[in-house]
RODO-2510 file (C-alpha; in nm, 4 decimals, decimal comma):
residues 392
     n   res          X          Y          Z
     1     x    11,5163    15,1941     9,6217
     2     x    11,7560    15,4905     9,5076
     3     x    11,5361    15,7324     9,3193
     4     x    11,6955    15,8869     8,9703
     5     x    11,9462    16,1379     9,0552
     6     x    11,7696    16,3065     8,7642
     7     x    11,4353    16,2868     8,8925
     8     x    11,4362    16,3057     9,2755
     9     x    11,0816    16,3080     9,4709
    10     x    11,2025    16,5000     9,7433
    11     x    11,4408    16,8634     9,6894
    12     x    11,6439    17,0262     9,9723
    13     x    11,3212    17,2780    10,0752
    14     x    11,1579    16,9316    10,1331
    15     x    11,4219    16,8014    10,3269
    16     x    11,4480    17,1258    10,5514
    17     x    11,1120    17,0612    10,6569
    18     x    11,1487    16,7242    10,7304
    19     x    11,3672    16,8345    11,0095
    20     x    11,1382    17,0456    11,1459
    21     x    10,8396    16,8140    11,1298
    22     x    11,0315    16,5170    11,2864
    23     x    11,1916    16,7431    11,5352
    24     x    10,8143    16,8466    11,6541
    25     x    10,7103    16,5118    11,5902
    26     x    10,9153    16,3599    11,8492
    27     x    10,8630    16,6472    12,0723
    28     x    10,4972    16,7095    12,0680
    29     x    10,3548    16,3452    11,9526
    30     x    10,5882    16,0680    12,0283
    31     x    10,5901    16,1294    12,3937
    32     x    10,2178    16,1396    12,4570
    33     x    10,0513    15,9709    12,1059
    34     x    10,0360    15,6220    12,3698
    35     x     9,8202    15,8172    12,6484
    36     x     9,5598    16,0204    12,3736
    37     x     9,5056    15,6906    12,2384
    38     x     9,4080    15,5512    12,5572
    39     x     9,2003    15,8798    12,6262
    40     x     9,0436    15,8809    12,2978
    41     x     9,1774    16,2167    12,2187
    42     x     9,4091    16,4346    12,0822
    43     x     9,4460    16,7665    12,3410
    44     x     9,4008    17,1642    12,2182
    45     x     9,7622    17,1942    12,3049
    46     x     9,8709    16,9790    12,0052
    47     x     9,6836    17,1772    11,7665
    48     x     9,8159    17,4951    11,8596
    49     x    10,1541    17,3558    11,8852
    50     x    10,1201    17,2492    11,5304
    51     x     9,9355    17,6085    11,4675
    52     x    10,2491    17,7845    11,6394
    53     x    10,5400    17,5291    11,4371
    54     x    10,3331    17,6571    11,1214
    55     x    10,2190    17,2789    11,0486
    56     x     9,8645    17,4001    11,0110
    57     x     9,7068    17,4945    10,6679
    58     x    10,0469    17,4841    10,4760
    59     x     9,8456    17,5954    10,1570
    60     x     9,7017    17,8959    10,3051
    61     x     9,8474    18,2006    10,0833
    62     x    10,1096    18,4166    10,2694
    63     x     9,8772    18,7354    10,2073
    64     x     9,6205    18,5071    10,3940
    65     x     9,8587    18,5008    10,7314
    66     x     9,9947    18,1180    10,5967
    67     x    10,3196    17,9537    10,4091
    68     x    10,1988    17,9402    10,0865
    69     x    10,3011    17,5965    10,0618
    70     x    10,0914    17,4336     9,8426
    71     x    10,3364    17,1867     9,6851
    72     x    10,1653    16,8693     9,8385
    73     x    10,4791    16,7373     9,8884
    74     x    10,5444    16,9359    10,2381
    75     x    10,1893    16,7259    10,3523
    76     x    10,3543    16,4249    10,2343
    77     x    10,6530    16,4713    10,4225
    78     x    10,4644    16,5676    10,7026
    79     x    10,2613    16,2134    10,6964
    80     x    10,5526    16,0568    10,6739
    81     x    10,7204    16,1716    11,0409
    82     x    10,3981    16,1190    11,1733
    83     x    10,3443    15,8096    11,0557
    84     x    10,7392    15,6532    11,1211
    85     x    10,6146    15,7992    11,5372
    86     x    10,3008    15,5391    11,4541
    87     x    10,0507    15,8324    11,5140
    88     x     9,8152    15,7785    11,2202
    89     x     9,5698    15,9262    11,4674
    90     x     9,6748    16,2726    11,4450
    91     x     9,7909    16,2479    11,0513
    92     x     9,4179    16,2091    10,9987
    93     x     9,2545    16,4124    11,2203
    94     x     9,5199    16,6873    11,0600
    95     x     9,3859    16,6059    10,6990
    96     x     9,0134    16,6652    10,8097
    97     x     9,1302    17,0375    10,8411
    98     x     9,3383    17,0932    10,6164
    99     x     9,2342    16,8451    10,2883
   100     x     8,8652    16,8380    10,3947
   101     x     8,7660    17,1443    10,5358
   102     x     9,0434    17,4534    10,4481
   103     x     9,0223    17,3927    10,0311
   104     x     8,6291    17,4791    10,0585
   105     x     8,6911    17,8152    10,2390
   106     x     9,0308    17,8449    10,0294
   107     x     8,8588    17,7717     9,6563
   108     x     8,4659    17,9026     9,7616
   109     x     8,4855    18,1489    10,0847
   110     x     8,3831    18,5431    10,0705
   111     x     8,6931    18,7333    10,1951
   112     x     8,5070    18,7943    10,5321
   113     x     8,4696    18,4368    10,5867
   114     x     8,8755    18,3707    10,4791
   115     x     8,9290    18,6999    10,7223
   116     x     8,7412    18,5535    11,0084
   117     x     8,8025    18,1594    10,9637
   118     x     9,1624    18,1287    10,8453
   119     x     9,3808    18,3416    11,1337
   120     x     9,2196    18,0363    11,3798
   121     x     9,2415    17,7507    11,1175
   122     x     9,6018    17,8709    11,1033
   123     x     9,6782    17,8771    11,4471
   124     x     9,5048    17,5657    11,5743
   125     x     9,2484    17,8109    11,7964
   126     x     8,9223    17,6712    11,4945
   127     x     8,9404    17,3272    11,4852
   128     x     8,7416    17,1912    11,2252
   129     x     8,6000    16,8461    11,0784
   130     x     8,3752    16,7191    10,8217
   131     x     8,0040    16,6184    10,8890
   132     x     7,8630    16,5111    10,5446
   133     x     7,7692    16,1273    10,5896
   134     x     7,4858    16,0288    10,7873
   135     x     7,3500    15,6786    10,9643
   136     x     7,1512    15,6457    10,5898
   137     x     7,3969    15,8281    10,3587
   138     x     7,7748    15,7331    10,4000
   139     x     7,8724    15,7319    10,0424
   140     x     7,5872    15,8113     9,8961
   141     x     7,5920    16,1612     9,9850
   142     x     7,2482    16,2044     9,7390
   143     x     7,0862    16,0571    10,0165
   144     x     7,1917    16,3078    10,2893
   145     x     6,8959    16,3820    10,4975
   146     x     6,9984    16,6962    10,6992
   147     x     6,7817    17,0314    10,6344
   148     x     6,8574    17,3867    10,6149
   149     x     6,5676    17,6214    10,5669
   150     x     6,5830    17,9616    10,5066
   151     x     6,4251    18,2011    10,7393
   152     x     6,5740    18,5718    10,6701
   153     x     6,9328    18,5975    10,7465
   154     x     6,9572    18,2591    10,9084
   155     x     6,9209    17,9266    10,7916
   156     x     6,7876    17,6764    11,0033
   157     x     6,9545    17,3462    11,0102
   158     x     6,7865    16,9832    11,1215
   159     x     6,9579    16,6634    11,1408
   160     x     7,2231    16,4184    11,2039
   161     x     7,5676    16,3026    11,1366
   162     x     7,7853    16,0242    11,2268
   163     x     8,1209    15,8983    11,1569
   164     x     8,2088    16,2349    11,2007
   165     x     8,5770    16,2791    11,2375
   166     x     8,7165    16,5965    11,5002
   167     x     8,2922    16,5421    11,6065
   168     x     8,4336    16,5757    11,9663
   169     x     8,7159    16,8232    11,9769
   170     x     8,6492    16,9820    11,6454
   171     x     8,4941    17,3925    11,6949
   172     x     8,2996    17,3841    11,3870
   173     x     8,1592    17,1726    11,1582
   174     x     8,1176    17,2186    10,7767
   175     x     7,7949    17,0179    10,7144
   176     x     7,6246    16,9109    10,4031
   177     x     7,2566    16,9733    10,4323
   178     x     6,9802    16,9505    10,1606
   179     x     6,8272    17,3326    10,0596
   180     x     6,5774    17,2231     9,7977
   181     x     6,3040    17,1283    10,0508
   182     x     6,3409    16,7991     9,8966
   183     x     6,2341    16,4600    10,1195
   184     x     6,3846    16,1813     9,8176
   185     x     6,7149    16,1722     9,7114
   186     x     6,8760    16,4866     9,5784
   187     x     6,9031    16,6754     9,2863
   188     x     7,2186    16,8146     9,1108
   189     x     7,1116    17,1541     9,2835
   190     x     6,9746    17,0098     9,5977
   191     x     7,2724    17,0207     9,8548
   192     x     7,4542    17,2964     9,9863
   193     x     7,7554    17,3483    10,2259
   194     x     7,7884    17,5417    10,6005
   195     x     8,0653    17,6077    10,8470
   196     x     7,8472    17,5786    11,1802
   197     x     8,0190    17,6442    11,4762
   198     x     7,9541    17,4857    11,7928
   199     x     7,9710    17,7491    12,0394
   200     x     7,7377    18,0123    11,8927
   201     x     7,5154    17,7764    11,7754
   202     x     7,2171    17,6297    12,0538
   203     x     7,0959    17,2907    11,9157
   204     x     7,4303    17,1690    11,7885
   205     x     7,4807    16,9061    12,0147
   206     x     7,7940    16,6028    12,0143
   207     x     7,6615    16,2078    12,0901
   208     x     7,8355    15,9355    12,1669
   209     x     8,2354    15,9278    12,0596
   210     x     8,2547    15,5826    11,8694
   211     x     8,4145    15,3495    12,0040
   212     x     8,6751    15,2564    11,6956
   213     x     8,8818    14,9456    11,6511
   214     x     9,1722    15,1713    11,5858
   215     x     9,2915    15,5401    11,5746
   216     x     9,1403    15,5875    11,9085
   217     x     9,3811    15,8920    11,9586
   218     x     9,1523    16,0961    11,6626
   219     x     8,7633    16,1172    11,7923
   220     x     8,4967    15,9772    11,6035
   221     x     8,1395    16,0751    11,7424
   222     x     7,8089    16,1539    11,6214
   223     x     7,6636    16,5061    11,5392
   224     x     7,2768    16,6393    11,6411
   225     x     7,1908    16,9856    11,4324
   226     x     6,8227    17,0347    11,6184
   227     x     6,7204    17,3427    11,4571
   228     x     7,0174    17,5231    11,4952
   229     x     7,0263    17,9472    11,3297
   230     x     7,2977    17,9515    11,1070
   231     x     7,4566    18,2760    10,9487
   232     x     7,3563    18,3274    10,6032
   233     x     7,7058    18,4763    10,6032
   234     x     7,8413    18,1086    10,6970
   235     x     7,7058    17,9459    10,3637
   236     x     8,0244    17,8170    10,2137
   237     x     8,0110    17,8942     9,8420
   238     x     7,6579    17,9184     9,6404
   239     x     7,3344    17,7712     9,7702
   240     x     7,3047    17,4159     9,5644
   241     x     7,6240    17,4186     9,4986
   242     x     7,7478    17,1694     9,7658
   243     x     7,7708    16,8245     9,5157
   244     x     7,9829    17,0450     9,2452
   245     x     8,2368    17,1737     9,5288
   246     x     8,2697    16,8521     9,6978
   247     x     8,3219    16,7056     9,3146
   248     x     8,5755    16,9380     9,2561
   249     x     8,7712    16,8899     9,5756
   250     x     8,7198    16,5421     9,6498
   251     x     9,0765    16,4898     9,4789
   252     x     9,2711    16,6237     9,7179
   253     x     9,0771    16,4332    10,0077
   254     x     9,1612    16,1115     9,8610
   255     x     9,5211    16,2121     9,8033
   256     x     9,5800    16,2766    10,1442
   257     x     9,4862    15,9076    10,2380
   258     x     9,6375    15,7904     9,9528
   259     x     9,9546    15,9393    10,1296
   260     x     9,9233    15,8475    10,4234
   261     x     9,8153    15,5080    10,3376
   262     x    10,1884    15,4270    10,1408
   263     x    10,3594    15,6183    10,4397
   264     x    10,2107    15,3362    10,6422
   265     x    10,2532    14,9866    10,4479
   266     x    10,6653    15,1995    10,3913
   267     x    10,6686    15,2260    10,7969
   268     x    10,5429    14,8733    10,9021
   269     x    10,7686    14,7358    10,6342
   270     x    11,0672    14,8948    10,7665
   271     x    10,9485    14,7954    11,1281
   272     x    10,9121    14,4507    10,9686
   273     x    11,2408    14,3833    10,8391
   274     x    11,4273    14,5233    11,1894
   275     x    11,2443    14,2856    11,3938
   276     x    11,2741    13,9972    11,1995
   277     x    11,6516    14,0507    11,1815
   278     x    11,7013    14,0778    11,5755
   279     x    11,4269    13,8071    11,5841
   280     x    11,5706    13,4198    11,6301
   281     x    11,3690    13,0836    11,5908
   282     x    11,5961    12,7343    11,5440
   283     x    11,8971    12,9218    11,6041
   284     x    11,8515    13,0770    11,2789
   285     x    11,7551    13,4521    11,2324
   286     x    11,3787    13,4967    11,0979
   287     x    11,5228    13,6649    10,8395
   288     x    11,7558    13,4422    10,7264
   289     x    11,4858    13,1725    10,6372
   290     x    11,3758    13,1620    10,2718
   291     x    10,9996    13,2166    10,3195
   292     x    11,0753    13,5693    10,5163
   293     x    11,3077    13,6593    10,2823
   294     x    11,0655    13,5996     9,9930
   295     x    10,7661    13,7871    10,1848
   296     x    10,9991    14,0636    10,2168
   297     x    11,1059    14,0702     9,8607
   298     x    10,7308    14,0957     9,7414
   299     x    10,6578    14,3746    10,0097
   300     x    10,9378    14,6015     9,9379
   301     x    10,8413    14,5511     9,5629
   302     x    10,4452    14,6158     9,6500
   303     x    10,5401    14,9262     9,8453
   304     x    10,8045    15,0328     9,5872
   305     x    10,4864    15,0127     9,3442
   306     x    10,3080    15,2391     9,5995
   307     x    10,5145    15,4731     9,6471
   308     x    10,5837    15,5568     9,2652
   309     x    10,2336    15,5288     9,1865
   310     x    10,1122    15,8028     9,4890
   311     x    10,4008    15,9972     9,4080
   312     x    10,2985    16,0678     9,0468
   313     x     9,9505    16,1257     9,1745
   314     x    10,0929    16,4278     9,3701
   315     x    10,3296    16,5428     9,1172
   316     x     9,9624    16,5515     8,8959
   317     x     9,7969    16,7505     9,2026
   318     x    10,0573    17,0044     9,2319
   319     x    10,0015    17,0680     8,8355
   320     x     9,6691    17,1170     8,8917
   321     x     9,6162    16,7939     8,6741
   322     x     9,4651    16,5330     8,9314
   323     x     9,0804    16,4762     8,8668
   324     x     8,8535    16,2435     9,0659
   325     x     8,9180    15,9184     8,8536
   326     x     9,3197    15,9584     8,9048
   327     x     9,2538    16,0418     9,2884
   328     x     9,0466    15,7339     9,3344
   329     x     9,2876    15,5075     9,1385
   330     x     9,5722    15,6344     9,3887
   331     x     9,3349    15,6078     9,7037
   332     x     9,2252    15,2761     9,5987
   333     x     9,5479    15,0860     9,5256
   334     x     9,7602    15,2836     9,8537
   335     x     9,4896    15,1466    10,0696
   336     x     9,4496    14,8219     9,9583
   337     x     9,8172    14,7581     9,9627
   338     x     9,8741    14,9412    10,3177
   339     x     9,5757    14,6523    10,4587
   340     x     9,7643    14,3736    10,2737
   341     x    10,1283    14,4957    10,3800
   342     x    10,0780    14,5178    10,7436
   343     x     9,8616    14,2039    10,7465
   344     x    10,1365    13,9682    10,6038
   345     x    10,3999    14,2066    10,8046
   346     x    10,1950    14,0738    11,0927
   347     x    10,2476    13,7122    11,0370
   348     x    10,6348    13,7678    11,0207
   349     x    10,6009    13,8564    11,3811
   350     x    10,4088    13,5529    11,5143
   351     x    10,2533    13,5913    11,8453
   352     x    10,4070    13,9025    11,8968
   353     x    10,2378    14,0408    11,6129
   354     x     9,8860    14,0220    11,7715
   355     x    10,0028    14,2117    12,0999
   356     x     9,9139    14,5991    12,0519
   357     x    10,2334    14,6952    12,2296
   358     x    10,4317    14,6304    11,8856
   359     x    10,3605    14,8788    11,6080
   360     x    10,2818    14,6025    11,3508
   361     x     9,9574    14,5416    11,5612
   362     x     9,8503    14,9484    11,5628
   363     x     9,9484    14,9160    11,2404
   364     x     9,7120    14,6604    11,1732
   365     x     9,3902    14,8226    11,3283
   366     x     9,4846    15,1237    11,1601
   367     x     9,5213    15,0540    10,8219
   368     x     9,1773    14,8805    10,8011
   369     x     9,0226    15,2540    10,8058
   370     x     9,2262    15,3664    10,4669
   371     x     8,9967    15,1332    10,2236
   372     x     8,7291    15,2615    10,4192
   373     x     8,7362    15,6847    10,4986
   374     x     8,7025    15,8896    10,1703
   375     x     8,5159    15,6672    10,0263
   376     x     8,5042    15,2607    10,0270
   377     x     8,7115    15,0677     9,8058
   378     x     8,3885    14,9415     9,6237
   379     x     8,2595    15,3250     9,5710
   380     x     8,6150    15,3328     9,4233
   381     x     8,6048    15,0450     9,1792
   382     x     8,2398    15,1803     9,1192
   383     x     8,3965    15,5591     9,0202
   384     x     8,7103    15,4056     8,7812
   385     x     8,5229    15,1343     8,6231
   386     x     8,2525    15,4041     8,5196
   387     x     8,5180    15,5538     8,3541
   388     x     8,6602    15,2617     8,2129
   389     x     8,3447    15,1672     8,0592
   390     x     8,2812    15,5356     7,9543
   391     x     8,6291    15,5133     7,7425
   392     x     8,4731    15,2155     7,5210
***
C-alpha cells in the first residue's frame, strides 16, 4: 500500500541506511545465516562486523563514541533487511543488546560503567544478553530466585537462569537477582540489577544450549551464578530498584519484537505471493485460483493492519510517549498476526511448505517465538485488560 505522500514512514536519512544495512546484510549474513543455523551460532566476527558498519547500539549518544540515532526507525529498518535475508536469528540476538541490555546502562549507568561498558557494546568486542527468567520465574519475574548478598565491595551472587538468550556467546550477563534476603516472592524493593561478566567472574558457569525448534542460529542456554564476587561498581542503577527499571524499559523490549514480528508476517507474505505466481497446479497458476487470491487479499490487509498499527507505536516511542500498556498492545497483535500469517502462507505452498529449505517453513518455526519472548501473549492480555478494567 502507497503510504500518504504527506505522511511518509520512512524519510531519505532512513532510506540511506537502508542501503547500508542491506548492503552488509547480504555481505555479512546472507552468505553464512544457513551454516550458523546448523552450528547453533552466530560467530564473534559478525558482531564486530556489525560493531565496525556502526550497526551496534545506534542510540548510544555521539559524546558516548555512538550515532546518536535514537529515532527507532533506523532499528526498524534494520529488522527489516535482516528479516527479507530470513535471519530472524541474528535480528534477535541484536535486540538482546541493544533493546534489552544497552537502555539499562544508557538510562541507569554511573559514567564509569558507560566509560568502561559502551566503547565494547559499540564495537561488538562486549557481547551481552539478558538473564532475568528462571526454570520457576519466566514471567513472573516476582518469583526470581537468584541471590546477591552483600559482603563489602562485592556482592555475591547464587543461582540460575534459563532461556537465556546470547547465554552461550554473550560476555556478560545483566542478571536480575533478589537483594532483600527474601526466600517468598518479592517485594516492590526486593530485586535489583547486575552486569556480570563471564570472564572475571569464577562460578559463572554456561549449561546446556537449548535445543530450539527454531532460530537455532541465536543461542539459547542455561546460566549457573555459584557464588560468583561481583563488583559493587557493576550494580546497574540503585539496589531494589531492578522491578521499577525493568518497568520503565520494558517498552522498548516489546517494541523491538513488535518490529520484527510485522517485518516477518510483511516478508513471508511477499515470499508467498512470488511462489504462488511461478507455482502451477491444473494448468492454472496457484494464484490465479479464487481461494489463493482471497487468502492473499485478507493477508495483505492483516499485515497492512500491522504495519500501521507498529508503526504508530514507534512514532509514540520516538516521542517519548510509548508506556507499557501501548507496548504490549503492539507486541501482542504483531505477534499474533506474524504466527497466523506465515501459518496460512504455509498452506499456499502445499508440501513444499513443510520442507525447511523454503523460507515459509523457517518462517514458520520462527514466528512461534514472537507470542512467546518478552512476555507471553496471555501475560499480554493479562497487562491490557488490567488496564481496560482499570478505565471503568
Amino acid at each position: 500500500m502507497t503510504e500518504p505522500v504527506s505522511a511518509p514512514f520512512y524519510e531519505e536519512e532512513h532510506e540511506e541506511f537502508r542501503e547500508a544495512a542491506r548492503e552488509f546484510t547480504a555481505r555479512e549474513v546472507a552468505p553464512h545465516y544457513a551454516a550458523w543455523d546448523a552450528a547453533h551460532r552466530v560467530p564473534r566476527s559478525l558482531w564486530t562486523a556489525a560493531g565496525a558498519a556502526g550497526l551496534l547500539g545506534l542510540a548510544v549518544p555521539e559524546g558516548s563514541g555512538g550515532l546518536g540515532l535514537a529515532d527507532y526507525r533506523f532499528r526498524a529498518v534494520l529488522d527489516e533487511e535482516l528479516v527479507r535475508e530470513g535471519a530472524l536469528g541474528v535480528a534477535l540476538a541484536l535486540h538482546l543488546h541493544d533493546d534489552w541490555v544497552l537502555p539499562h546502562v544508557l538510562a541507569h549507568g554511573t559514567d564509569e560503567q558507560k566509560q568502561r561498558w559502551l566503547p565494547p557494546m559499540l564495537t561488538g568486542e562486549l557481547v551481552t544478553s539478558v538473564a532475568w527468567t528462571e526454570p520457576g520465574a519466566g514471567s513472573d519475574l516476582r518469583g526470581v530466585r537468584t541471590r546477591a548478598v552483600r559482603d563489602g565491595e562485592e556482592w555475591v551472587l547464587t543461582g540460575q537462569k534459563t532461556f537465556i538468550g546470547n547465554g552461550i556467546s554473550g560476555d556478560a550477563a545483566l542478571v536480575l537477582a533478589r537483594t532483600d534476603g527474601g526466600t517468598g516472592r518479592a517485594g516492590e524493593d526486593g530485586l535489583s540489577l547486575f552486569l556480570v561478566h563471564k570472564a572475571d567472574s569464577p562460578g559463572y558457569g554456561t549449561g546446556r544450549q537449548l535445543d530450539k525448534m527454531g532460530l537455532r542460529a541465536s543461542d539459547t542456554a542455561e546460566l549457573f551464578f555459584e557464588d560468583v564476587r561481583v563488583p559493587a561498581a557493576n550494580l546497574v542503577g540503585a539496589e531494589g530498584g531492578g522491578l521499577r527499571q525493568i518497568r520503565q524499559l520494558l517498552p522498548q523490549g516489546r517494541l523491538a519484537v513488535a518490529v520484527a514480528a510485522s517485518a516477518v508476517a510483511r516478508s513471508t507474505l511477499e515470499s508467498t505471493v512470488r511462489y504462488t505466481a511461478e507455482r502451477t497446479a491444473f494448468g492454472s497458476r496457484v494464484l490465479d485460483f479464487q481461494h489463493t487470491r482471497f487468502e492473499l487479499a485478507e493477508l495483505t490487509v492483516e499485515v497492512e493492519v500491522t504495519e500501521a498499527y507498529v508503526r504508530q507505536a514507534v512514532h509514540a516511542f520516538n516521542a517519548g510517549a510509548l508506556d507499557l500498556v501501548g507496548a504490549s498492545k503492539a507486541k501482542y497483535w504483531a505477534g499474533e498476526r506474524a504466527r497466523s500469517v506465515t501459518d496460512r502462507c504455509l498452506q499456499l505452498h502445499g508440501g513444499y511448505g513443510y520442507i525447511l529449505d523454503y523460507p515459509v517453513a523457517q518462517a514458520y518455526l520462527a514466528s512461534r517465538l514472537l507470542t512467546l519472548f518478552g512476555g507471553t501473549s496471555e501475560i499480554l492480555r493479562e497487562t491490557i485488560g488490567r488496564d481496560v478494567a482499570g478505565g471503568t
